[in-house]
C-alpha positions in Angstrom: 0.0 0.0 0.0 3.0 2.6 -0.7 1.2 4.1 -3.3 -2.0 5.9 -3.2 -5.4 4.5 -4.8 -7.8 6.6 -5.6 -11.7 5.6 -5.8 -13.5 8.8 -5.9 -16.7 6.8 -7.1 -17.1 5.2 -3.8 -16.3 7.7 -0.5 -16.6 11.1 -0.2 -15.6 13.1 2.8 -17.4 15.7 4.2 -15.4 18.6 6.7 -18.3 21.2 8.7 -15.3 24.0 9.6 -16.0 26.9 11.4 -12.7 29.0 12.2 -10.2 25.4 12.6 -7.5 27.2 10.4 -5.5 25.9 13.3 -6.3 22.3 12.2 -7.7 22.2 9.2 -4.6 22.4 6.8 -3.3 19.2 8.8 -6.7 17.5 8.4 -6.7 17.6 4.4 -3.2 17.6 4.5 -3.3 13.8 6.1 -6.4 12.6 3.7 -4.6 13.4 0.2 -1.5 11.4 2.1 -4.0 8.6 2.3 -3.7 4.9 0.9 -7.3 5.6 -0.7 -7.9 9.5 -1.6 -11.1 10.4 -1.6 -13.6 13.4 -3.3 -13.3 16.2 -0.2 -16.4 18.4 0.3 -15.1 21.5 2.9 -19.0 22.9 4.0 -17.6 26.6 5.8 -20.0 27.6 8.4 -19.1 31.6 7.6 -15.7 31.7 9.0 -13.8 34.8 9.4 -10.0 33.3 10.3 -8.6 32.7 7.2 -9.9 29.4 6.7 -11.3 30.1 2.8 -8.3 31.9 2.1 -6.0 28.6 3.0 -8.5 26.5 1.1 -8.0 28.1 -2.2 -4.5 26.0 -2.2 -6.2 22.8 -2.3 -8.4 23.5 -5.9 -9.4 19.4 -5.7 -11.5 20.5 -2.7 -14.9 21.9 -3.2 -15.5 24.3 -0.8 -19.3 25.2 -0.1 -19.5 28.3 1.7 -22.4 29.3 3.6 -22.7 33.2 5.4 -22.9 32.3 8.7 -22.4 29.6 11.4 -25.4 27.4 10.8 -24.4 24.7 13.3 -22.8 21.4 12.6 -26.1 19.5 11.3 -27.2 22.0 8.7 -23.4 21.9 7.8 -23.3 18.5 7.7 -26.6 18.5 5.3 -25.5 20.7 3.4 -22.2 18.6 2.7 -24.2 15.7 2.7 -26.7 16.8 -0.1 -23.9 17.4 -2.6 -22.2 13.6 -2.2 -23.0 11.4 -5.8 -20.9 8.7 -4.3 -22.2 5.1 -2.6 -20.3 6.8 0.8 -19.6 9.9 3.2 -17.0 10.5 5.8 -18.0 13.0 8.2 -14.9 14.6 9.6 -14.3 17.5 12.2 -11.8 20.3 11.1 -9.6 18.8 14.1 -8.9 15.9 13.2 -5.9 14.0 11.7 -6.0 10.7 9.7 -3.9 7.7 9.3 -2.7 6.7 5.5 -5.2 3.6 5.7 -8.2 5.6 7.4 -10.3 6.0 4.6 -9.8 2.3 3.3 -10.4 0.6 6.5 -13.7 2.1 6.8 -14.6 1.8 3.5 -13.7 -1.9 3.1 -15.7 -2.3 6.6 -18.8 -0.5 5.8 -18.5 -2.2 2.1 -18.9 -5.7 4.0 -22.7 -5.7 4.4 -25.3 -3.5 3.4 -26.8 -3.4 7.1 -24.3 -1.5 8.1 -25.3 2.1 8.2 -22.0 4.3 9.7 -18.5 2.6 10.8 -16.9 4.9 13.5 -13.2 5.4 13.6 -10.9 4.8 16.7 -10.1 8.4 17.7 -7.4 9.1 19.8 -5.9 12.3 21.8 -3.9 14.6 19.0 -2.1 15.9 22.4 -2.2 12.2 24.1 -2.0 9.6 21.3 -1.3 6.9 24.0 -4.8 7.9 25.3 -8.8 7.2 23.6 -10.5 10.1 22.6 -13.5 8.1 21.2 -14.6 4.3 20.5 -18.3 5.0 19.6 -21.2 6.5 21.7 -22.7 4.5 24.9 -26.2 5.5 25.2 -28.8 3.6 28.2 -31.4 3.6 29.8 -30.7 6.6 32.0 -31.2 8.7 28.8 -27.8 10.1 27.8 -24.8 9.3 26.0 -21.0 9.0 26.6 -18.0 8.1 24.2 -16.8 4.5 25.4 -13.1 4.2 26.0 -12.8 8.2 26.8 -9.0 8.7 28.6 -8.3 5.1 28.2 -5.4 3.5 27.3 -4.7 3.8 23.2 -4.6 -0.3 23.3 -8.2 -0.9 24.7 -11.0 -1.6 22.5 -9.0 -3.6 19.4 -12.0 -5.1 18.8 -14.5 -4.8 16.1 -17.7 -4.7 17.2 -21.4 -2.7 17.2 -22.0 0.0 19.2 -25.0 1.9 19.9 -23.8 4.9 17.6 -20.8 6.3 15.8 -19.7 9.8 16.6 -20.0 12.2 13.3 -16.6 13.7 14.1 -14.7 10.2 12.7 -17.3 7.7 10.6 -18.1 7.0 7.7 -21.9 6.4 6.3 -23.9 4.5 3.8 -25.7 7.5 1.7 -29.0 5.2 0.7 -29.6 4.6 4.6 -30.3 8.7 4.7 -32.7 8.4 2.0 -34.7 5.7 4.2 -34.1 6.6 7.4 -33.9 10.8 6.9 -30.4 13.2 7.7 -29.3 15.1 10.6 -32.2 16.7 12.3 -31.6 19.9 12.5 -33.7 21.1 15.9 -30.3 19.3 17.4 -28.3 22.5 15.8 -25.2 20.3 17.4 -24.7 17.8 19.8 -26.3 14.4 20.0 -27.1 14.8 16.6 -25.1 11.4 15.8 -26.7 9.6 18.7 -30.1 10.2 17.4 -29.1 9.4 13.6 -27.6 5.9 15.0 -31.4 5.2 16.6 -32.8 5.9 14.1 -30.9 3.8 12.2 -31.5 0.5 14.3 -35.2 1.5 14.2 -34.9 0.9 10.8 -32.8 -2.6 11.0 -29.7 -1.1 10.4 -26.5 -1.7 12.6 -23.4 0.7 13.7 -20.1 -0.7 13.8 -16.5 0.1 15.5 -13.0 -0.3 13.1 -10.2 -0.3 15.6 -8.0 -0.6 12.6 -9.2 2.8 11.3 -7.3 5.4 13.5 -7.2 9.2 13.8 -6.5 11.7 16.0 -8.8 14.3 17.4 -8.0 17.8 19.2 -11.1 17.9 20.8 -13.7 21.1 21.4 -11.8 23.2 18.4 -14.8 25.0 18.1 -16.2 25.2 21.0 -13.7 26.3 22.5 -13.8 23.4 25.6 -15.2 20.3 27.2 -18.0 21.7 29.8 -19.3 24.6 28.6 -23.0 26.5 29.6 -24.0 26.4 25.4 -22.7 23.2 24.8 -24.4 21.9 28.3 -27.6 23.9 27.7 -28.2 22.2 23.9 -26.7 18.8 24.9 -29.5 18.7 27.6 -32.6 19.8 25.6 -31.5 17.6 22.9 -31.1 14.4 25.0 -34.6 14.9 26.2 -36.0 15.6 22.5 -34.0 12.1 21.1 -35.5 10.1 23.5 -38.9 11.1 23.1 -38.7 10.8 19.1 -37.2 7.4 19.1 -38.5 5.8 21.8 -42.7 4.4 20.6 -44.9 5.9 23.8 -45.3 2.2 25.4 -40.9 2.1 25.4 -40.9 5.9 26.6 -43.1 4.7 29.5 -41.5 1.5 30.2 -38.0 3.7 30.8 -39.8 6.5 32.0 -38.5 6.4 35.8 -34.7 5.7 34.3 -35.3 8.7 31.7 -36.2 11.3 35.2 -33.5 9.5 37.2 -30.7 10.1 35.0 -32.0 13.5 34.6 -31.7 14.2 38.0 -27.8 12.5 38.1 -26.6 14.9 35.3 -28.6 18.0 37.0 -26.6 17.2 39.9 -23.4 16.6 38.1 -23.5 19.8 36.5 -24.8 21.7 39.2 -21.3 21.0 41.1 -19.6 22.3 38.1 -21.6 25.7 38.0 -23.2 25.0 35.0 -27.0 23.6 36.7 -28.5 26.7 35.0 -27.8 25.9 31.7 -28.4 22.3 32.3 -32.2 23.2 33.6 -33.1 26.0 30.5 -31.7 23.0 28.4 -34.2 20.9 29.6 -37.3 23.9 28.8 -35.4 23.6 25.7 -36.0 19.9 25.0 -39.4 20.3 26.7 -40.3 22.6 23.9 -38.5 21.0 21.1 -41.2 18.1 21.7 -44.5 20.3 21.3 -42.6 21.7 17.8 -42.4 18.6 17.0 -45.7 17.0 17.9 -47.2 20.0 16.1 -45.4 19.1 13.1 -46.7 15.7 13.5 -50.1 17.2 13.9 -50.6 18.8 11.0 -48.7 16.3 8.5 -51.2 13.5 10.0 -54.1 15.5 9.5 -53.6 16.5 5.9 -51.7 19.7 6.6 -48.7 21.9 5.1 -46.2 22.5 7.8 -44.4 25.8 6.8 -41.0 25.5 8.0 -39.7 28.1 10.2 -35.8 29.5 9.6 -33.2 27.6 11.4 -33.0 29.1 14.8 -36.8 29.3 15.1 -37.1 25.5 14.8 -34.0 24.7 17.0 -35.1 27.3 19.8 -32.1 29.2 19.5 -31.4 32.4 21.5 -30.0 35.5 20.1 -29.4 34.1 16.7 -28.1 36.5 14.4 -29.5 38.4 11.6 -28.3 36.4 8.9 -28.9 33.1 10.5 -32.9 34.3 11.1 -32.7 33.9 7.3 -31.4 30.2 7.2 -34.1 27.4 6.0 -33.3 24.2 7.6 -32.7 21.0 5.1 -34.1 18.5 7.5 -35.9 18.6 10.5 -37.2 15.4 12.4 -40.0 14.4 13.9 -41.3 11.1 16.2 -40.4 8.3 14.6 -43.8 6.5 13.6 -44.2 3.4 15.4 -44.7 -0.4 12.8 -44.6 -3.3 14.0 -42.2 -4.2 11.3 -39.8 -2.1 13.7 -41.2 -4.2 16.6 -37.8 -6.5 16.5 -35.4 -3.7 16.3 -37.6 -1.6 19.4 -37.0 -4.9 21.5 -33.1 -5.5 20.4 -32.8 -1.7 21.1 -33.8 -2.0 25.0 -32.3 -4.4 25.4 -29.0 -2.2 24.5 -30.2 -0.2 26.6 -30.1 -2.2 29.7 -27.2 -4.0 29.1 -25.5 -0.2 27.8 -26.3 0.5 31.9 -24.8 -2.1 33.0 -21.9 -1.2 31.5 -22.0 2.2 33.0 -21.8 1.1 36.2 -19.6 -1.4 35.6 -17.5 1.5 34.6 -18.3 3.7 37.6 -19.2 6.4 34.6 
């Protein structure tokens, strides 16, 4: 594999930046270095740090500007809308790649047409000797962690499903979007993946880990840091919004008392870190995502046009600015209808979820 082989007809990666001039260069830098070189689609979320500037050097990368930051899941949409080929890699702007990233997911996701998204094994860019991600861990309690976080880099060799893959490192099958719908963009960022990967298994699809496909991930780039009151605030609201779209009402009740118990554990948990404000409004947030949502559901059920509302409106965004009042959103989600064709995937699902807690505590996480 010394020299590189290119099969643009099959993967395409898509980069959302917003100001990662810091990373970004090394990013595409460490794809075109790549055993298998794939198309690169660069979606700029309105950057003002010199990002376009440094693209222009790179005129086999099609850069889709947009005016403002529109959040990573209209980004991603955006990106994902222009693919033509079987595959997408979603990749954040902080990220660097192994030579045999790109073919080890590809070859992996190729395998079986079940497979919807293969996630990468991301380590620490500072730590490489550490896990950054393995996948996403989601149970009954209602939230979501990445598996193997500040592990050892040898841990988790194994290939295996998980519950979700984590957009920053995986690639995706581009006909399971067109069954199963894109990022929903009420999420405007975080937890979009983790609701996509439901959604998924809803559908009979399956999520895989590829220890052999490795990378190495900043981390927070754009946010700017791990616990934050934005990041905490939407994280929150759109934990509560997943689980009430992807769970059918007779699961939703059934983990009901786990849903309000691990409510109250992150409340707590945050609260010690000053951030039990924003953790609450998120909550109100996700509270009212739900009635959007149900409304939406109303009206479409009933014979009705639901007029979309611009991007901030439908994600309940606060002090959004001019220019992003003007953005339409791609793809917005509502409850997933309940079939009892699904009724083998909702029953293989809890019992992930259970087993997903288990594994929580096992881990004293």
């Amino acid at each position: 594999m010394d020299r590189p082989v290119k099969r643009e007809k099959d993967v395409t990666v898509v980069i959302p930046n917003y100001n990662g001039i810091q990373y970004l260069d090394l990013c595409i830098q460490s794809i075109l270095q790549g055993t298998m070189v794939p198309k690169i689609i660069v979606v700029d979320n309105g950057s003002d740090d010199g990002s376009r500037e440094l693209l222009s050097k790179y005129p086999e990368v099609l850069v889709y500007p947009l005016s403002t930051n529109t959040g990573f899941c209209h980004a991603v949409n955006c990106g994902l809308h222009l693919v033509r080929s079987r595959y997408a890699i979603l990749l954040n702007n902080d990220v660097k790649v192994e030579k045999t990233f790109v073919e080890r997911l590809y070859t992996t996701i190729a395998q079986s047409a079940k497979t919807f998204s293969v996630q990468a094994k991301m380590l620490s860019m500072k730590d490489p000797s550490v896990l950054d991600d393995a996948g996403d861990l989601y149970s009954i309690l209602g939230y979501a962690r990445a598996r193997g976080k500040a592990k050892p880099a040898d841990t988790y060799e194994k290939r295996e499903e998980i519950f979700s893959t984590c957009a920053g490192a995986a690639i995706y099958r581009m006909a399971g979007f067109e069954k199963i719908g894109y990022f929903d963009e009420r999420h405007y960022c975080y937890l979009e993946d983790v609701d996509i990967g439901y959604r998924a298994q809803i559908f009979g699809y399956r999520n895989l880990y590829e220890p052999k496909a490795v990378c190495y991930h900043a981390g927070s780039a754009t946010s700017g840091s791990r616990y934050n009151a934005f990041k905490e605030s939407l994280a929150s609201g759109n934990s509560s919004y997943l689980a009430w779209k992807n769970m059918p009402a007779f699961q939703y009740v059934i983990n009901l008392l786990f849903l309000a118990l691990g409510r109250a554990m992150k409340q707590h948990y945050f609260t010690k870190k000053g951030l039990g404000e924003a953790f609450s409004d998120g909550l109100e947030r996700g509270k009212a995502l739900i009635y959007v949502a149900k409304d939406q559901d109303w009206l479409v059920k009933y014979g009705y046009f639901y007029k979309k509302r611009s991007l901030p409106e439908e994600a309940l965004l606060e002090g959004a600015d001019e220019e992003m009042q003007q953005v339409m959103p791609l793809y917005l989600g509502t409850k997933v209808p309940f079939s009892m064709e699904h009724l083998p995937s909702y029953v293989r699902i809890q019992g992930k979820l259970w087993s997903n807690l288990f594994r929580e505590l096992k881990d004293g996480q």
